[in-house]
C-alpha positions in Angstrom: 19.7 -10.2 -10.3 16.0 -11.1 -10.4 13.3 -9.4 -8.6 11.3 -10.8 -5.9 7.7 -10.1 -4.4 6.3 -10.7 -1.0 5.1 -14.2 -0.6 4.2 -14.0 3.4 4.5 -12.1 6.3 4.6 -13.0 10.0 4.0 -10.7 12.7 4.5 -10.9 16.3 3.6 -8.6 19.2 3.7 -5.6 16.5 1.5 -3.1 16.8 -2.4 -4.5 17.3 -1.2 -8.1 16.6 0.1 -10.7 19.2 0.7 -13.5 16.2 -0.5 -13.5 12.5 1.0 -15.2 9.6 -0.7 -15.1 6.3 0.9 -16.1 2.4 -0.1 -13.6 -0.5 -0.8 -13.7 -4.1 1.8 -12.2 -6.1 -0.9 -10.5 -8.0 -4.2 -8.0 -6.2 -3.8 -8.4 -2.3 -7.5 -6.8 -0.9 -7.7 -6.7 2.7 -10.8 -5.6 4.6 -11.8 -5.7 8.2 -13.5 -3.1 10.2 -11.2 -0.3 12.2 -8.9 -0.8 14.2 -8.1 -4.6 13.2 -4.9 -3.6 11.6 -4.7 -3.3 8.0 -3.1 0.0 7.4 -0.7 -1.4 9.6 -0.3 -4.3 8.0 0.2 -2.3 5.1 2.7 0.1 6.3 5.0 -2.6 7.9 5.1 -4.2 4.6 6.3 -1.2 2.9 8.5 0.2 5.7 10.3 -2.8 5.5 10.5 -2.8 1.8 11.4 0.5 1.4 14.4 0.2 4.1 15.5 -2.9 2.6 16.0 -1.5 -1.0 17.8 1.9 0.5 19.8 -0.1 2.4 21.2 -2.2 -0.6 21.6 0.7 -2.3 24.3 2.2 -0.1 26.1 -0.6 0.6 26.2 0.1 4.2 27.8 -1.4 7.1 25.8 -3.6 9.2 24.9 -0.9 11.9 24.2 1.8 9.2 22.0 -0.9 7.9 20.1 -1.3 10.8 19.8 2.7 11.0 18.1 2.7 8.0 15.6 0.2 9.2 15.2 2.1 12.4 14.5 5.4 10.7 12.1 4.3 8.3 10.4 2.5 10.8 10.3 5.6 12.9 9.1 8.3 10.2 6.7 5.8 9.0 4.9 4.7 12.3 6.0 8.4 14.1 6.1 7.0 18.3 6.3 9.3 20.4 10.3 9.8 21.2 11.6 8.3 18.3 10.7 5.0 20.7 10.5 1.8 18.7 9.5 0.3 21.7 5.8 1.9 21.6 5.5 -0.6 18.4 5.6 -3.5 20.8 2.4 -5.1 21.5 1.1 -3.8 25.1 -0.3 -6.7 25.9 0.8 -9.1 28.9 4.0 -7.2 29.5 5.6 -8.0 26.0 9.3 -6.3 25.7 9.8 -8.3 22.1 8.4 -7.9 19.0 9.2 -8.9 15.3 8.2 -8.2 11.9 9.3 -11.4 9.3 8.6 -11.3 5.5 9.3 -14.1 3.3 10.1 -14.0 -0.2 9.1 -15.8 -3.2 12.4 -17.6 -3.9 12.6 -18.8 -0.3 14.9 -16.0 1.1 13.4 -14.4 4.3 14.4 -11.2 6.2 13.6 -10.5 10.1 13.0 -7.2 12.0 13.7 -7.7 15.9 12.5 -4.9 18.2 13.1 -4.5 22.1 12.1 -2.3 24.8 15.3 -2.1 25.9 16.9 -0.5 22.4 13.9 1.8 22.1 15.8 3.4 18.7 17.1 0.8 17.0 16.1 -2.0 15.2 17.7 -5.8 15.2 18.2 -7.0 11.7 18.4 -10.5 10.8 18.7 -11.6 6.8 18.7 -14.9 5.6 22.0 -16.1 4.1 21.3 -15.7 0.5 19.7 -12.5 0.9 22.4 -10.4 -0.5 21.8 -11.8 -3.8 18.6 -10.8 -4.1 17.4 -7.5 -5.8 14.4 -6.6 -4.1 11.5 -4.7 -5.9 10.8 -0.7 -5.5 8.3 0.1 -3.1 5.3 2.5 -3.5 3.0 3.7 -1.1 -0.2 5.7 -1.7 -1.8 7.1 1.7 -5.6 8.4 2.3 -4.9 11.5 1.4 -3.2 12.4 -2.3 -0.2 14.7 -2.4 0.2 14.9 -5.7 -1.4 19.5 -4.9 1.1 19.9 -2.9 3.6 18.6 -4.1 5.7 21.5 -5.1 6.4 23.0 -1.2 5.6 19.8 0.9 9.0 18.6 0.0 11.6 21.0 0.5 9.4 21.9 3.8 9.7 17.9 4.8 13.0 17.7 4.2 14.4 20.8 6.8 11.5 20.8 9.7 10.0 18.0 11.8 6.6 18.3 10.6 3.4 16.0 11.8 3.1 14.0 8.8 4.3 10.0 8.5 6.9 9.7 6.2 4.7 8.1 3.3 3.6 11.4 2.3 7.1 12.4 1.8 8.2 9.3 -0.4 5.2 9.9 -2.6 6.4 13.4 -2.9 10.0 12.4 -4.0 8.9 10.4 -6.5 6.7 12.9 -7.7 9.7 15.3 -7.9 11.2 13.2 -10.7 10.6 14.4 -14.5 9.0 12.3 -16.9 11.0 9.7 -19.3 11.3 10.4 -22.5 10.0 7.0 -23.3 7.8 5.0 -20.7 8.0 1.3 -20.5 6.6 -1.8 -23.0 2.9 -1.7 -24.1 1.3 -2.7 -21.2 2.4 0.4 -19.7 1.4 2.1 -22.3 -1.8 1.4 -22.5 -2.4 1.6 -19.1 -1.4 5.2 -19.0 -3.7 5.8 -21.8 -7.0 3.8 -19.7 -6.4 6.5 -17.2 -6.3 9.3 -19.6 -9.9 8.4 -20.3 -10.5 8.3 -16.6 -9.3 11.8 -16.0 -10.3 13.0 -19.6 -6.7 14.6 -20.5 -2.8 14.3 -19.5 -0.9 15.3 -16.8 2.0 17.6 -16.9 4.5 18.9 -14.6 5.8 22.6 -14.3 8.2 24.1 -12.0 7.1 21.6 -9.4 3.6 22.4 -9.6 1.0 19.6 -11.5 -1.8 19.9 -14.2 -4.6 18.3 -15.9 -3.9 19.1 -19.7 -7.2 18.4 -20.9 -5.7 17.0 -24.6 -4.5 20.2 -25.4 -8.0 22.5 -25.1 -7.3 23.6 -21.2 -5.1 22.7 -18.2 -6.4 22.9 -14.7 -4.3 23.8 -11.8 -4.2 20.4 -9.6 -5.5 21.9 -6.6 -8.8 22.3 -8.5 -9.8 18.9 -9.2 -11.4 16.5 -7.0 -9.5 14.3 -4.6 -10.5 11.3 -7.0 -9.1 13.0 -9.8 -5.6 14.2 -8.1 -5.2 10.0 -6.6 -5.7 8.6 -10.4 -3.4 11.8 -11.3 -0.9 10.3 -9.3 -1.1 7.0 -10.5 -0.4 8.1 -14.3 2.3 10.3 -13.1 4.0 7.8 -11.6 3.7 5.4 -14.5 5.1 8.1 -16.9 8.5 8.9 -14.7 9.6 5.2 -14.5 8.9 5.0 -10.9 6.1 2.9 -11.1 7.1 -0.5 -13.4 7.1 -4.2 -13.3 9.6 -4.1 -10.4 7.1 -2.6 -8.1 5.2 -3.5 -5.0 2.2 -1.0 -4.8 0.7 -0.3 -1.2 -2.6 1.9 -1.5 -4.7 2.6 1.5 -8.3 3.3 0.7 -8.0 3.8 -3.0 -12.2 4.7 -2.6 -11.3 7.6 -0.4 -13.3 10.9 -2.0 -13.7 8.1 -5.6 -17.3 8.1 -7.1 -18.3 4.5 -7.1 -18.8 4.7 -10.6 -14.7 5.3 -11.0 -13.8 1.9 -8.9 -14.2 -0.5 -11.7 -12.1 1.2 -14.5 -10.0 1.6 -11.3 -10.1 -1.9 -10.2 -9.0 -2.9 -13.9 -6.0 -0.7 -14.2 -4.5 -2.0 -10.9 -5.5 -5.6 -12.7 -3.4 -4.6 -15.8 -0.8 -3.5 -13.6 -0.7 -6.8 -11.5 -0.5 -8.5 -15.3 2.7 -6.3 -15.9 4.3 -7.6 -13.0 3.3 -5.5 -10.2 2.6 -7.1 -6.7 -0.2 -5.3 -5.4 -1.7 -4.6 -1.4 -4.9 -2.6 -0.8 -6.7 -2.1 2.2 -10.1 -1.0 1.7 -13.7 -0.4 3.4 -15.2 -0.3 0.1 -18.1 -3.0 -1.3 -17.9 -1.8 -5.0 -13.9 -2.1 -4.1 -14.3 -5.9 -3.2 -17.0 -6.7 -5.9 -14.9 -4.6 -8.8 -11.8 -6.8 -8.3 -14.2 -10.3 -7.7 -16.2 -9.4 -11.1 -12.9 -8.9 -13.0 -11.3 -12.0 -11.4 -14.6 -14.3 -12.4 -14.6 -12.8 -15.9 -10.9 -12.8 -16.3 -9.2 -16.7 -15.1 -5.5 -15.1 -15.7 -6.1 -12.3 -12.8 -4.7 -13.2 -9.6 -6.4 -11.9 -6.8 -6.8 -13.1 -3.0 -9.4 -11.6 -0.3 -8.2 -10.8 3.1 -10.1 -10.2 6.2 -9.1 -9.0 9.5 -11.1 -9.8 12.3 -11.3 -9.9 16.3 -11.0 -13.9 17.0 -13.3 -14.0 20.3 -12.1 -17.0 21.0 -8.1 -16.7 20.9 -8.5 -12.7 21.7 -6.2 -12.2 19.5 -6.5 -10.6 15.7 -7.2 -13.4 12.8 -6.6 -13.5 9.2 -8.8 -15.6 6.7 -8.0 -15.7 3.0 -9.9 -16.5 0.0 -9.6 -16.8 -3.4 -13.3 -15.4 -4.0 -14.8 -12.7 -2.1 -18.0 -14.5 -1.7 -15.7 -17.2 0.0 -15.0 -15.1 3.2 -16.5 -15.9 5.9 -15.7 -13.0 8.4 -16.7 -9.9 5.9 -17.6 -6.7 7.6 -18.2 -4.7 4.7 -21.1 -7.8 3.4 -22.0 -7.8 6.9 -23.1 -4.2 6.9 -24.5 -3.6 3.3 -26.6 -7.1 4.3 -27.6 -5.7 7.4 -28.7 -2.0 5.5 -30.7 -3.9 3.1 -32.9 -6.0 5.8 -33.6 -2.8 7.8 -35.0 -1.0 3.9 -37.2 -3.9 4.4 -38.4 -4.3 7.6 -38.9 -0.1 7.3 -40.7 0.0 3.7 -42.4 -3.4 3.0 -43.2 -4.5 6.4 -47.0 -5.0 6.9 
């Protein structure tokens, strides 16, 4: 069965949205905005839905187990207060409905219904041929890396209700698994070597705990290297277990978080090789050198395929917009332009003013 990516999504009284629809690239997906215009939730209903749809095909469920698995993810995910699905619903005029609808490449479409009144449980609707579809692996990288705690974060996860959404756990899990013995084609390959020179060595895995193997001179416990380090750590792991392939869709929330700026473009040209190897990519960022890393390779580079998202308050509809472009430059609504413009007119009203 072939593998499909997200072509669109289409959200209604979710979250912070009343109504948005917007079609993505099956390549890089960046999407700014300033806070609280949605993107992280954007991101994480993506994935949530993703995630639960590839679990659920993979039990073979009936239909109400199926719609359990939606609901839970949903729930560990987005973490309302009660286990209450029906906090997700958008506040606004007295809404009691809400759905979440993503539409695939080949067509084939998939719809999340929720309702006030069924506060834990979540209305499934999939399009006829859906069943025939093998849907892609879903990764999510959060804010915060993992990867140092991996080895008791886990089996703590697992047995207590702890304050943590449940995209720190499914990190985790896949950072449980051991390596392959052998690693995918040459593209992976030499993607996993690119961010050996990043992180100037290897990462290795003992007893649950992580390490930088600094090509065989020293290895550095994974708690001691910077945040950057242990998110690019990650990535490489991942790579080398199998998890992360050509049958992949790769959420990652502020990959700049605790990055030197300097780090973003080798960064930005791994995620383009991996885009290249057939992974469907999503990032939501509040980084310029993010935004102008992926434009530059793009421009220099006609077979990358990236789109530019911005999510913005529409004063005229009240309501939260989309606008995509193909080049960042293109955007119109760009908060993170709008702010490095408006830093460099106040250098020089403050120094070269007369």
């Amino acid at each position: 069965m072939l593998q499909h990516k997200i072509r669109a999504v289409s959200l209604e009284n979710f979250m912070i949205f009343e109504k948005l629809r917007t079609d993505f690239s099956p390549g890089v997906n960046v999407i700014s905005g300033t806070n609280s215009t949605g993107k992280t939730v954007l991101l994480k209903a993506m994935y949530s839905f993703s995630r639960a749809l590839v679990e659920s095909q993979k039990v073979k469920t009936p239909y109400d187990n199926v719609e359990r698995i939606f609901s839970n993810k949903f729930i560990g995910v987005f973490r309302p207060d009660e286990h209450d699905l029906g906090h997700l619903i958008n506040k606004k005029h007295g809404n009691d409905k809400g759905l979440v609808k993503i539409y695939y490449d080949n067509g084939n479409s998939a719809t999340l219904f929720f309702a006030k009144q069924s506060p834990n449980k979540i209305e499934v609707g999939f399009d006829a041929n859906a069943s025939s579809i093998s849907f892609p692996n879903s990764i999510y990288i959060p804010p915060k890396e993992i990867i140092s705690s991996t080895e008791n974060f886990g089996s703590i996860y697992r047995e207590y209700e702890i304050a943590f959404e449940e995209t720190y756990a499914d990190l985790c899990y896949l950072l449980e698994k051991p390596l392959k013995k052998q690693v995918g084609g040459g593209g992976q390959e030499k993607i996993i070597r690119d961010l050996s020179k990043l992180i100037d060595g290897d990462v290795k895995q003992n007893n649950g705990k992580f390490y930088l193997d600094t090509n065989g001179k020293e290895s550095f416990e994974m708690g001691l290297l910077s945040e950057g380090y242990r998110k690019l750590a990650t990535l490489m792991y991942l790579l080398r277990s199998g998890s992360l392939n050509e049958n992949t869709i790769l959420f990652w929330d502020e990959p700049e978080g605790n990055m030197n700026p300097k780090m973003l473009l080798p960064l930005a040209q791994v995620l383009g090789e991996l885009s290249k190897m057939g992974v469907q990519i999503f990032i939501a960022t509040h980084s310029y050198f993010v935004q102008q890393a992926f434009d530059f390779l793009k421009r220099k580079d006609k077979g990358l395929d990236v789109s530019y998202f911005s999510l913005f308050f529409d004063d005229d509809e009240k309501v939260i917009s989309v606008e995509k472009q193909d080049y960042v430059s293109d955007l119109e609504h760009n908060s993170i332009m709008d702010e490095f413009n408006d830093v460099y007119y106040r250098e020089q009203e403050l120094f070269y003013r007369d």
